[in-house]
C-alpha positions as CSV (number, residue, x, y, z in Angstrom):
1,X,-24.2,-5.6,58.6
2,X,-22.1,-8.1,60.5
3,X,-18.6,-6.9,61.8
4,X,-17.2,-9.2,60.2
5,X,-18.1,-7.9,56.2
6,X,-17.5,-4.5,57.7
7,X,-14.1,-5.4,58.1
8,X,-13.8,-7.2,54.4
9,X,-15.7,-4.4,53.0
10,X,-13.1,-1.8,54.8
11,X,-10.2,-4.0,53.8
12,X,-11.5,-3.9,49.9
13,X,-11.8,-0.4,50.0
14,X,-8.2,0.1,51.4
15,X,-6.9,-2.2,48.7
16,X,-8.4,0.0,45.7
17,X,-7.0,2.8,47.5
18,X,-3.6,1.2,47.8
19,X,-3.8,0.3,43.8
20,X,-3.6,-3.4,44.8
21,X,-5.8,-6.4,44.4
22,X,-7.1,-8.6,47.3
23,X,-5.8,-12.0,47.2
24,X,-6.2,-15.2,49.7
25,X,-3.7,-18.3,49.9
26,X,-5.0,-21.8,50.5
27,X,-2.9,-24.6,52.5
28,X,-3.7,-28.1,53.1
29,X,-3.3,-30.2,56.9
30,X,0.6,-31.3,57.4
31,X,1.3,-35.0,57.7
32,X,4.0,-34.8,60.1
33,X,6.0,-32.3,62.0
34,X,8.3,-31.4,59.8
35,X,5.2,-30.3,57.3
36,X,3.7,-28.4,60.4
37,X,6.9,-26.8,60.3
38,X,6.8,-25.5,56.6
39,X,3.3,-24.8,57.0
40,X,3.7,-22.3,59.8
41,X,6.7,-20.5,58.4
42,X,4.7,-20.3,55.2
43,X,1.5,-18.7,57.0
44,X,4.1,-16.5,58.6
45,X,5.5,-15.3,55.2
46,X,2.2,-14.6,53.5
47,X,0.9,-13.1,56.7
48,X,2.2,-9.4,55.9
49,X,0.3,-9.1,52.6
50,X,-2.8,-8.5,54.3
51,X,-5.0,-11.5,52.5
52,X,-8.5,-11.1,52.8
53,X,-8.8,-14.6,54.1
54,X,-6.4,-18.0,54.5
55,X,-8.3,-21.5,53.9
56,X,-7.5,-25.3,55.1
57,X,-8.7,-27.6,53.4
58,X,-10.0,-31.0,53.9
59,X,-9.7,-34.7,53.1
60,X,-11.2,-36.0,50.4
61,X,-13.3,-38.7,52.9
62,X,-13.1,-35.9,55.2
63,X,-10.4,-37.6,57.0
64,X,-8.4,-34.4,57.8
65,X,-11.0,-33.1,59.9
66,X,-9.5,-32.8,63.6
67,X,-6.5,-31.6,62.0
68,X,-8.3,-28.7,59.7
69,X,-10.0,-27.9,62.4
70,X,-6.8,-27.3,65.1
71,X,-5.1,-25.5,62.5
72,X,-8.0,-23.1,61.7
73,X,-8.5,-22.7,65.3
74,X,-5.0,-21.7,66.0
75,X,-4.7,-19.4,62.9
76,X,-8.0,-17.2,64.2
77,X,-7.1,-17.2,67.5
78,X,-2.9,-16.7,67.7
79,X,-2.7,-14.9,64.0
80,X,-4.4,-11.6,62.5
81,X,-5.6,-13.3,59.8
82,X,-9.1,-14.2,58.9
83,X,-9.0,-18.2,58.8
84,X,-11.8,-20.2,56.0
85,X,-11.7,-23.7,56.5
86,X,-13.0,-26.1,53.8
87,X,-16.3,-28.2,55.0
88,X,-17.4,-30.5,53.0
89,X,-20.8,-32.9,52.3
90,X,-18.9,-35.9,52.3
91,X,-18.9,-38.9,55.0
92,X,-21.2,-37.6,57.5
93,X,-25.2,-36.5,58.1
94,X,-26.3,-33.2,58.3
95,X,-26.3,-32.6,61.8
96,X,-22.8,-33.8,62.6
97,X,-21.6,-31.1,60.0
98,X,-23.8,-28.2,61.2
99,X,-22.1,-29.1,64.5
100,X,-18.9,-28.2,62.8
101,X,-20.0,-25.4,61.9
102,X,-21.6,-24.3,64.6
103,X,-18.1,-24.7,66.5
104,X,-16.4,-22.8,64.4
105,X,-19.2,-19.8,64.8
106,X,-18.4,-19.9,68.8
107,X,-14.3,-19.8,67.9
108,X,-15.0,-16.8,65.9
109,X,-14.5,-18.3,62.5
110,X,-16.9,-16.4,60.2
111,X,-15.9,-17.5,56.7
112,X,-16.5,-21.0,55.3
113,X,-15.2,-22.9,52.0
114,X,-18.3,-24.8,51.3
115,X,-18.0,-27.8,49.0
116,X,-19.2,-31.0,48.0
117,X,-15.9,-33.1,48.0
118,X,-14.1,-35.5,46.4
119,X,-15.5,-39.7,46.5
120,X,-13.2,-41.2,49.1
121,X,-9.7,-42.8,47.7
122,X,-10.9,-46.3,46.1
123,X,-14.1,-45.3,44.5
124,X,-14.7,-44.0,41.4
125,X,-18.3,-42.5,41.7
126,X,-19.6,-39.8,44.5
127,X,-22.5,-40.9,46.8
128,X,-24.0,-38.8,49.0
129,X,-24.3,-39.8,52.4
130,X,-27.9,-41.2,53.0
131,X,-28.0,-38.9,56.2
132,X,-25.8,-35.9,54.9
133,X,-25.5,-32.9,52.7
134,X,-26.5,-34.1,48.6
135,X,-24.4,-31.3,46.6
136,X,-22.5,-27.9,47.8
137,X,-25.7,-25.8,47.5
138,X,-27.4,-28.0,49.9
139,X,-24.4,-27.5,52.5
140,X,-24.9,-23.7,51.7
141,X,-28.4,-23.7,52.6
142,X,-27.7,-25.2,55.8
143,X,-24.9,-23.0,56.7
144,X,-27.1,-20.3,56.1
145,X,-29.4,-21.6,59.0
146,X,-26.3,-21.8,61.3
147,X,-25.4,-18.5,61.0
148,X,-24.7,-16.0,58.4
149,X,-21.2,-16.8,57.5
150,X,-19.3,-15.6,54.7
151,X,-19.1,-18.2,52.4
152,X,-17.1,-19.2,49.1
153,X,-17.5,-22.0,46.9
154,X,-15.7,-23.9,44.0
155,X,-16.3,-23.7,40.2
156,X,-14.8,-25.0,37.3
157,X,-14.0,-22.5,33.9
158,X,-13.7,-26.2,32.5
159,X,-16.4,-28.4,33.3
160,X,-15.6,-30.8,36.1
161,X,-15.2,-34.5,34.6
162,X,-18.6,-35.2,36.5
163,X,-20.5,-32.1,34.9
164,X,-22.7,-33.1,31.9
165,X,-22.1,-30.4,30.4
166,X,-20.6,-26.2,30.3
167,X,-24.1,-25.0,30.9
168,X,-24.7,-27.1,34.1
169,X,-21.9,-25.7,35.4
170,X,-23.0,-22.1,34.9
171,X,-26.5,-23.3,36.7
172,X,-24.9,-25.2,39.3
173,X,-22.7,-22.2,40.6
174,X,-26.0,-19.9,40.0
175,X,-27.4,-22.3,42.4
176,X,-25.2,-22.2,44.8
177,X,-24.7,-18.9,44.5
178,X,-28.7,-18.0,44.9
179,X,-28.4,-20.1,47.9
180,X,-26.3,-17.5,49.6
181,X,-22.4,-18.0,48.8
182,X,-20.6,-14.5,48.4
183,X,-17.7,-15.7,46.1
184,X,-17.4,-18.4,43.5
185,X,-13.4,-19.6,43.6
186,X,-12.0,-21.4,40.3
187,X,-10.4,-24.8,40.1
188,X,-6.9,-23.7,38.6
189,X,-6.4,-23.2,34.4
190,X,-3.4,-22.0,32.3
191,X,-5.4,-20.1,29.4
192,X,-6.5,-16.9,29.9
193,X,-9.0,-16.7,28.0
194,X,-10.6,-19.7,29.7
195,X,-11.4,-17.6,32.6
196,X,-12.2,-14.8,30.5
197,X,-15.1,-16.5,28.5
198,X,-16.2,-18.2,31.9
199,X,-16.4,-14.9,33.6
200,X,-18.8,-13.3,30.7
201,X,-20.8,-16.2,30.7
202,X,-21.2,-16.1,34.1
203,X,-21.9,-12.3,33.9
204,X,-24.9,-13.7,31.1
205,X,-26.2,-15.9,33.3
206,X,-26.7,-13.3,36.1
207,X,-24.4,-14.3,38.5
208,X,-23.3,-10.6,40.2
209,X,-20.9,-12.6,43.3
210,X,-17.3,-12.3,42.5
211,X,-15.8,-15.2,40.6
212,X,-11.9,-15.7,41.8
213,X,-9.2,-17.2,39.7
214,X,-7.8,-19.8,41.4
215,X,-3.7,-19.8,40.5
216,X,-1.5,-22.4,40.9
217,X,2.4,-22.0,40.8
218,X,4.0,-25.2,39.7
219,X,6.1,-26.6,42.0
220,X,6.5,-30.2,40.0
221,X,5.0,-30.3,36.8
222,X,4.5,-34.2,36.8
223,X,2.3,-33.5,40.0
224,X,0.2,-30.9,38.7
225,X,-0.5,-32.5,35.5
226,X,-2.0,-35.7,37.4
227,X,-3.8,-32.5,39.5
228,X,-5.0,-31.4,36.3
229,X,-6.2,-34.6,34.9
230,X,-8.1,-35.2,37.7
231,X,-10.5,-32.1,37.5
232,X,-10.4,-31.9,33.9
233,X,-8.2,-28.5,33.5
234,X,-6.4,-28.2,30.2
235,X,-2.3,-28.0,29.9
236,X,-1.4,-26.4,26.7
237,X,1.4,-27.1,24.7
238,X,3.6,-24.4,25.6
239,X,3.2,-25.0,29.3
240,X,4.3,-28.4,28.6
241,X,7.6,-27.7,26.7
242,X,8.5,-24.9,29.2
243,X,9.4,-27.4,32.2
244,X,10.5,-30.3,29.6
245,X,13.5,-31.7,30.7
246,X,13.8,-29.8,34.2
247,X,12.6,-32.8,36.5
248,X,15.6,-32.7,38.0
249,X,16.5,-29.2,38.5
250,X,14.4,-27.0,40.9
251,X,15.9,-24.2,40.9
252,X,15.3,-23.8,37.0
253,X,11.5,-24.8,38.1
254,X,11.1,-22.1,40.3
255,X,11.9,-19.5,38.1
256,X,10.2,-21.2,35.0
257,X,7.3,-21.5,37.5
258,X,7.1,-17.5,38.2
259,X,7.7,-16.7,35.6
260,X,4.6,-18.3,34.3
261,X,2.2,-17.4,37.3
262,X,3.4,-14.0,37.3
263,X,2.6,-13.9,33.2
264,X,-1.0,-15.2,34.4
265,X,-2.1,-13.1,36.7
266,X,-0.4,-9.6,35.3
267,X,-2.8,-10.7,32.0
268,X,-5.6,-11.1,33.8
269,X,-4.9,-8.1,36.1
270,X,-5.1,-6.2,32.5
271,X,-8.5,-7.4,32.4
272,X,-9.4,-6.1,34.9
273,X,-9.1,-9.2,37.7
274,X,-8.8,-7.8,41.1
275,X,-9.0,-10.3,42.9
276,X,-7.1,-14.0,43.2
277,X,-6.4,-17.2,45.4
278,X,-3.8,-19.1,45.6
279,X,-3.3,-22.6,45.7
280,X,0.1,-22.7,48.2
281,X,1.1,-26.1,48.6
282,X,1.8,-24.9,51.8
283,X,5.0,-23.3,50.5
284,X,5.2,-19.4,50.3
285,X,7.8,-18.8,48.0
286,X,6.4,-18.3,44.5
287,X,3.0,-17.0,45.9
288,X,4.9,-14.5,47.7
289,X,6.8,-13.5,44.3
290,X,3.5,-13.3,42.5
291,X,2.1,-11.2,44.6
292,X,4.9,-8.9,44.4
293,X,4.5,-8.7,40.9
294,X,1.0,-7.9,41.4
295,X,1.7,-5.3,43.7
296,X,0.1,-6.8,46.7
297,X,3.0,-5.7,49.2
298,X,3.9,-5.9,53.2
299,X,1.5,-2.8,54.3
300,X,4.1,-1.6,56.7
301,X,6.4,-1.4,53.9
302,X,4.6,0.2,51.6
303,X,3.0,3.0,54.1
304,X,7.3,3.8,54.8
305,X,7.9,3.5,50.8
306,X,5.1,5.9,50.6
């Protein structure tokens, strides 16, 4: 057994002990300095709750990749944190992302986000580069043959727009989990019970590997629902009326906002969900109130509470 999943396996068993979930926080490369700013004093915030890991993610054309990559680096190396960056098939052959890969092995990066990625911005149809990685399970594979990384991978309780269909989901992330990925992560959802059914049908269809709610806090509700659009999650009704008429007041929209995320995950935590990621927008406020709610606390507080 690798150090590394000693350490995740020691840091699992410490959380049941402690009567809390395990959780990770996504965050996205900054544009500009002032977004490096917030990013940092976000990753600083979330730090204390111990998350099992912290991902980057990566340009759709995989046009953030220097900058996922000096980010990553810097969290492993200056943080106590266990950095995952997002790698992607998209935009170049299979070599030049092993290569990647095989860098972040020799920085000490042992946990990878593998995905296929989103079509570059302009096109409305993904082609795999001639050269490169076909699908996610195919960049699994090959990470595989790199070294034996801990890998997660996306999946969709609602088909992705591009999915033919519910049970080609349920194959494709059985695919890709076969393939060696330790954790399937879910694109964010609103009803429960949509990750609920997804779970026991994944359960049906033999996948054993975790699957991971994916939560969102909503930080502007006209941006999430174009989010949502785009990878074909669902917005009820109700989640609709609740931040009607608040475009212009934030600080209603934070509390509206976890209030609802802290509703999610406590419901799901009653099913018994121990585990979640969240989707940051590199800001660290309502994640950090969720989490509270959750009972996923600073450990130095809680060993002085105790």
């Amino acid at each position: 057994m690798s150090v590394e999943k000693l350490k995740d396996q020691i840091g699992n068993s410490l959380s049941k002990l402690r009567g809390r979930p395990t959780v990770s926080f996504e965050f996205f490369p900054p544009k500009d300095e002032a977004m490096e700013k917030t990013l940092w004093e976000s990753v600083e915030r979330l730090a204390p709750l111990q998350p099992r890991f912290v991902s980057v993610t990566y340009g759709a054309d995989g046009s953030t990749r220097a900058r996922t990559h000096n980010i990553v680096t810097k969290v492993q190396k200056n943080t106590a944190l266990t950095a995952a960056p997002h790698l992607t098939c998209i935009g170049a052959p299979r070599e030049a992302i092993l290569d990647i890969a095989r860098d972040y092995w020799a920085n000490g990066i042992r946990h990878i986000v593998a995905l296929r990625g989103d079509p570059p911005q302009g096109t409305t149809k993904y082609v795999p580069h001639p050269q490169g990685f076909a699908y996610a399970v195919d960049l699994v594979k090959g990470l595989k043959s790199v070294a034996n990384f801990e890998i997660s991978v996306a999946t969709y309780p609602e088909p992705h727009p591009e999915s033919p269909s519910a049970a080609f989901e349920l194959a494709n992330l059985k695919s890709k989990i076969d393939a060696g990925a330790d954790r399937a992560i879910t694109q964010f959802f609103f009803d429960t019970e949509v990750f609920l059914r997804f779970r026991d049908q994944c359960a049906a269809a033999g996948i054993k590997a975790s699957i991971v709610p994916g939560i969102l806090p909503i930080t502007r509700f006209p941006q999430m629902f174009r989010m949502a659009q785009r990878c074909g999650a669902s917005v009820p009704d109700w989640l609709s009326h609740r931040f009607d008429g608040l475009d212009d007041d934030a600080d209603t929209r934070r509390l509206i906002a976890a209030a609802v995320a802290i509703e999610q995950v406590q419901e799901l935590q009653k099913h018994g969900v121990e585990e979640f990621h969240f989707y940051t927008l590199n800001r660290a406020e309502l994640s950090y109130a969720i989490c509270h709610a959750l009972g996923v606390r600073p450990v130095l507080a809680q060993a002085a509470a105790g």
